[in-house]
C-alpha atoms as one frame of an Amber mdcrd trajectory, in Angstrom:
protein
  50.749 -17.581   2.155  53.073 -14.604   2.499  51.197 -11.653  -0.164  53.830
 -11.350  -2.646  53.528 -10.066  -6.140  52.534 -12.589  -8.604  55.167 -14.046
 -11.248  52.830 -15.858 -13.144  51.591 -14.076 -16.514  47.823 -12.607 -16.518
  45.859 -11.413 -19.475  42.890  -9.139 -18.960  39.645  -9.939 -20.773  37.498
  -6.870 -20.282  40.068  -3.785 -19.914  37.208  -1.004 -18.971  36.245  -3.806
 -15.835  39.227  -4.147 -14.790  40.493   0.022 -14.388  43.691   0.462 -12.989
  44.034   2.858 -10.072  46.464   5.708 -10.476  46.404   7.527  -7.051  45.046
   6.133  -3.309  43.721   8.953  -1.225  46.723  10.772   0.294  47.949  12.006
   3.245  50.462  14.326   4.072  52.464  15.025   7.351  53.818  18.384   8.237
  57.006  16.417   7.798  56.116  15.605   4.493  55.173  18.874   3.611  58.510
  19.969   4.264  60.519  17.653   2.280  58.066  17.097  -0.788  57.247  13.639
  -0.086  53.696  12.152  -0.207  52.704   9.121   1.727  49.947   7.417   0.913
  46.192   6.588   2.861  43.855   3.793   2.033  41.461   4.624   4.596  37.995
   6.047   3.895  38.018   9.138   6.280  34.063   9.527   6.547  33.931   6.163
   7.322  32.839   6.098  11.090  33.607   2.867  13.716  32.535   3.248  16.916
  35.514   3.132  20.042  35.469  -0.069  20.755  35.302  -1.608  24.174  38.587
  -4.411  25.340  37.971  -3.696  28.843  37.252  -7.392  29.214  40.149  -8.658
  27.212  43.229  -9.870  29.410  45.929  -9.714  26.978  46.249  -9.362  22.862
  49.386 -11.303  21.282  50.460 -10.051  17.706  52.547 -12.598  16.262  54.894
 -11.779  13.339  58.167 -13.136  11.751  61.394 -11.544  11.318  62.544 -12.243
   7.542  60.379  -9.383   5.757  62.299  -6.618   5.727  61.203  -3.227   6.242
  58.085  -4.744   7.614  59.737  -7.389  10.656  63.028  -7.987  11.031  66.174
  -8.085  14.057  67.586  -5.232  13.876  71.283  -5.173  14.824  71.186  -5.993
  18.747  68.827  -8.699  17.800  65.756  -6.694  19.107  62.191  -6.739  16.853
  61.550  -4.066  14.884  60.156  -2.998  11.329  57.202  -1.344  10.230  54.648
  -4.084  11.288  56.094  -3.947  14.938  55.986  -0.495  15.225  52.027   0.032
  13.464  51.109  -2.583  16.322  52.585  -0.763  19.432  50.986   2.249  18.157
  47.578   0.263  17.519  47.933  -0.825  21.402  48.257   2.894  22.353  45.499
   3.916  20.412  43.648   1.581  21.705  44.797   1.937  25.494  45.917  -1.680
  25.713  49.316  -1.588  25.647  49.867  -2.960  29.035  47.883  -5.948  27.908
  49.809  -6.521  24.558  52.538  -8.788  23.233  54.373  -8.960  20.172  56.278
 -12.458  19.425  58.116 -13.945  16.300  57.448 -17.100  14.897  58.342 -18.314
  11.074  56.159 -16.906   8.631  55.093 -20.637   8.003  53.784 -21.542  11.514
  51.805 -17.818  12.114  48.700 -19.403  10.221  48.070 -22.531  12.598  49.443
 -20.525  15.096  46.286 -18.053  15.048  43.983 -20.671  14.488  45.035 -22.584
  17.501  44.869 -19.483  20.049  48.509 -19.239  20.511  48.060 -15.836  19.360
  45.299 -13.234  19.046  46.750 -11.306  15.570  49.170 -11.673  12.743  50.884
  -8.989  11.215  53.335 -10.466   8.814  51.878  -9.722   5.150  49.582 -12.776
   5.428  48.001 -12.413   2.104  44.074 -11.075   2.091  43.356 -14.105  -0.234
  39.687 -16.482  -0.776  41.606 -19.267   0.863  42.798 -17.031   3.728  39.442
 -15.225   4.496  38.006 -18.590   4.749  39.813 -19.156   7.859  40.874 -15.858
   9.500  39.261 -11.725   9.261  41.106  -9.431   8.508  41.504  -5.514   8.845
  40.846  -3.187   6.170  44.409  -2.828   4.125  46.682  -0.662   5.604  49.152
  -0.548   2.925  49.054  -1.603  -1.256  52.234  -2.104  -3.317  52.122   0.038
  -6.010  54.124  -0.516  -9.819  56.342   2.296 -10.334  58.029   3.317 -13.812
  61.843   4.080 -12.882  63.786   6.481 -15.344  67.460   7.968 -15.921  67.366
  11.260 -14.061  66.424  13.644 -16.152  64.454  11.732 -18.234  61.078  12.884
 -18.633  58.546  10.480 -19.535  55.113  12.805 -19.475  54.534  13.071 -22.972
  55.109   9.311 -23.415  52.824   8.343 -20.489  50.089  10.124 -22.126  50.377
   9.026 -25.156  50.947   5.242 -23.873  54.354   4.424 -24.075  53.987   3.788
 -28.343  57.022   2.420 -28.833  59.232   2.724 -25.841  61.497   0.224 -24.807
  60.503  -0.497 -20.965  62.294  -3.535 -19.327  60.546  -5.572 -16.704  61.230
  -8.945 -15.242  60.215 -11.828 -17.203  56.817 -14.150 -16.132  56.119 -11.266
 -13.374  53.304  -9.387 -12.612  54.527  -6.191 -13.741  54.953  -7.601 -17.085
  51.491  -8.824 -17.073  50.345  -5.256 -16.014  52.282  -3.626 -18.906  51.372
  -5.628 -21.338  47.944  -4.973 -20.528  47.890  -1.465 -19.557  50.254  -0.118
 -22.044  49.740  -2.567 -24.406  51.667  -0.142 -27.283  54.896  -0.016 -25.250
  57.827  -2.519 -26.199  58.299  -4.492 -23.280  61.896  -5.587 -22.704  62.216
  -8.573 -20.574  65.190  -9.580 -18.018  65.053 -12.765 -16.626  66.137 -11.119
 -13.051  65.280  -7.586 -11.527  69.413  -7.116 -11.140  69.452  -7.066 -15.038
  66.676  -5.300 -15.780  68.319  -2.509 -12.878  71.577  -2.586 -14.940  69.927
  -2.058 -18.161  68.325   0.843 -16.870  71.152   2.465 -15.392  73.361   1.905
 -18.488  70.655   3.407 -20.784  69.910   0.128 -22.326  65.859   1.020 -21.583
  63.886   3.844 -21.725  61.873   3.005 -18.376  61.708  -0.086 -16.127  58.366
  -0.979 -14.867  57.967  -3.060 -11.322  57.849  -2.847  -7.696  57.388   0.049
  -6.229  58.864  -0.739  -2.803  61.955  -2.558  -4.093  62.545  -0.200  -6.140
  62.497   2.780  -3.650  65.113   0.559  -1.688  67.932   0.195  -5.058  67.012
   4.161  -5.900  68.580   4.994  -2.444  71.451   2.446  -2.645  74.638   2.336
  -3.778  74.108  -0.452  -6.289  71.840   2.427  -8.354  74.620   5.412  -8.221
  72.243   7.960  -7.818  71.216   6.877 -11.975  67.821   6.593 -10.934  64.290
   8.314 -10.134  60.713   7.552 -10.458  58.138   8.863 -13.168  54.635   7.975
 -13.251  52.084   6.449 -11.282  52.107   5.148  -8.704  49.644   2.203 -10.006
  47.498  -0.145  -8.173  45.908  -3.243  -8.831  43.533  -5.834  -7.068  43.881
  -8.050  -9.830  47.872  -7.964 -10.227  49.211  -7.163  -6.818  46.714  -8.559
  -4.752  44.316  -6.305  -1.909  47.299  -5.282   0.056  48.847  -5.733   3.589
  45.957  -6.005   6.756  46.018  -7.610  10.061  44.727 -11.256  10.085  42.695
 -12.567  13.436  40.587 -15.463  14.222  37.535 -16.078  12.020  35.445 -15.780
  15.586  37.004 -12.835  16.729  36.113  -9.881  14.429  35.390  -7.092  17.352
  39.530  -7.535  17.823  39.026  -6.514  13.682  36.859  -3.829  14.439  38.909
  -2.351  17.153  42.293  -2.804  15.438  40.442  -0.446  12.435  39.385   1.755
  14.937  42.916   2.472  15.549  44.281   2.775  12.438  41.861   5.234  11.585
  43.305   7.730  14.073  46.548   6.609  13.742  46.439   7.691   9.327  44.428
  10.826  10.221  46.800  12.377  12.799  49.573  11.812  10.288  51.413   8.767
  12.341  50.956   6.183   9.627  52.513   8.989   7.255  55.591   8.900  10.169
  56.082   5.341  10.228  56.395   5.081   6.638  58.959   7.454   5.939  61.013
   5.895   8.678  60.883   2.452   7.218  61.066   3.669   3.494  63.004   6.749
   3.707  62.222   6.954  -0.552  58.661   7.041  -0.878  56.988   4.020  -2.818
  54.566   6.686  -4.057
């Protein structure tokens, strides 16, 4: 299973338990620092793992799909690309491998058996970081977490509201969805408005119908820069993360018997978030920052 963000409805018995995190710990690229943008990094930086040793390995496969745009796709010449393509050349550098290292597509279906069988040494697809799926694979540390956004009207500003919880305010979000489940719970004194499609809930914002719309952050990053938003658009708040509603986050998967390939892979993307690459490949797949 593909992680995705739930759509099923989830109540919270214990609030205090179940704390809802408002910022990762962040990096920020001399790039960045230019244009104002922050990327985000949800590695522990003290956190030491020793250089691993692959000197004995003959080749490492990465398998991914191509229908998860930014993350894999074909770009326009039919070549590979996305976000998870690029993270794993740049994991084979690190790790001086790259002359030993493929990258193939496969449907997102067929990765899991794929692994399992040795047809491949890695997947890097969004396989979801699930009980079922740690039963049969490892995986890396998370690399990446979606995080809920509030979008606004520009020049709305919603700081006063946010702090006082949102008493009142009308904020659309898609109907049976996680984000609903989150609001509901989290900001349990705002007036959720629901839309039975995130297309609706969009137009109501831009037309003024809402005060806020609460959901993904990544999608929503995409429709702010598009020309199906008009510019109407920015975000306010947050970001917000959540084990509970939005699952652990995006890792690399490998067999259940090979964690040094694990190990080594974490290695890498260790150096690759703390000399400000990660923050690079980010803003080139999601030109709007999702945080």
């Amino acid at each position: 299973m593909r992680l995705k963000k739930p759509t099923q409805k989830r109540t919270l018995t214990n609030l205090a338990a179940l704390c809802l995190s408002l910022v990762a710990f962040w990096a920020v690229s001399p790039a960045q620092a230019q244009s104002a943008v922050e990327t985000p990094n949800f590695r522990d930086q003290t956190l030491r793992i020793t250089q691993p040793d692959l000197s004995a390995r003959t080749r490492i496969r990465f398998l991914t799909a191509v229908d998860y745009p930014p993350f894999n796709f074909l770009d326009q010449r039919g070549r590979l690309t996305g976000f998870h393509v690029d993270l794993a050349r740049a994991i084979c550098e690190e790790l001086n491998v790259t002359a030993i290292c493929q990258i193939e597509a496969r449907p997102f279906a067929d990765l899991g058996a794929a692994l399992e069988s040795g047809e491949g040494d890695a997947v890097v697809a969004g396989l979801a970081i699930s009980a079922d799926n740690r039963a049969r694979f490892a995986f890396t540390q998370p690399f990446f977490r979606y995080p809920a956004r509030f979008m606004v009207r520009r020049g709305t500003d919603l700081t006063q509201p946010l702090q006082g919880g949102l008493v009142g305010v009308d904020v659309g979000v898609v109907t049976g969805s996680a984000h609903e489940a989150m609001l509901r719970s989290f900001f349990p004194k705002a007036k959720p408005v629901p839309f039975d499609t995130l297309a609706n809930a969009q137009e109501a914002l831009r037309a003024g119908r809402v005060k806020a719309l609460f959901g993904d952050g990544v999608a929503s990053s995409f429709w702010l820069g598009s020309e199906a938003s008009a510019d109407c658009c920015e975000f306010a708040g947050g970001p917000y993360l959540s084990d509970r509603f939005l699952g652990e986050g995006l890792g690399i998967a490998v067999r259940g018997d090979d964690p040094q390939l694990a190990s080594a892979f974490d290695y890498a993307i260790g150096r690759i978030v703390r000399d400000g690459r990660m923050s690079e490949l980010l803003l080139r797949y999601f030109p709007i920052s999702a945080f």
